[in-house]
C-alpha positions, 0 to 999 in steps of 0.5 A: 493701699498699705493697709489692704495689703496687710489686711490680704496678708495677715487676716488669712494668717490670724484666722488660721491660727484661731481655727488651729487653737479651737481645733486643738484637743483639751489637755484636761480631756486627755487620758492620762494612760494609752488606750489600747487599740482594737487591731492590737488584739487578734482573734486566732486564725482557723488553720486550714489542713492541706491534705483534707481541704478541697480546692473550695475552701482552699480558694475561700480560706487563702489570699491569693488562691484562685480556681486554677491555683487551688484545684492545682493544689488539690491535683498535686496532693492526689498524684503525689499523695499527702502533704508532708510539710506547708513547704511543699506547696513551692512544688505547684506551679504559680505557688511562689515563696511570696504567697507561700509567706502570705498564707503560712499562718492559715496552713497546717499539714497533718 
């Protein structure tokens, strides 16, 4: 009885152990220098001008834009003329500084 036991114990253990050392990655198979990763390189991202886009495109181009919010911004920018900075989107209704931030990289106002 006590050699079932500790053959219920300890061969669970033992196969672990020597499925965690073939897992193990080769010391020789390792680069010796850091690879660099593909997210580290960022294509540049197309900016899109407030005062020229139309509720379309600012739907497609921004996170977070849907049909309401971006014919509202299109509805602004015509009563109240041109965009003088990406700030003043803060003005529109639904337009917080959270969303502001998340799309302030893909603005510009010219």
């Amino acid at each position: 009885m006590r050699n079932t036991v500790l053959n219920y114990l300890l061969l669970p253990l033992f196969a672990g152990l020597s499925f965690s050392l073939s897992a193990a990655p080769d010391a020789a198979k390792m680069p010796s220098e850091p690879v660099p990763l593909v997210s580290q390189v960022q294509a540049p991202v197309e900016r899109l001008n407030l005062n020229t886009a139309d509720a379309s495109t600012l739907q497609k181009k921004l996170n977070g834009i849907g049909k309401a919010k971006a014919e509202a911004i299109v509805a602004y920018r015509d009563t109240n003329g041109p965009f003088a900075t990406v700030d003043e989107l803060l003005e529109i209704r639904g337009i917080g500084s959270a969303l502001l931030e998340r799309n302030r990289d893909r603005l510009m106002v010219e």
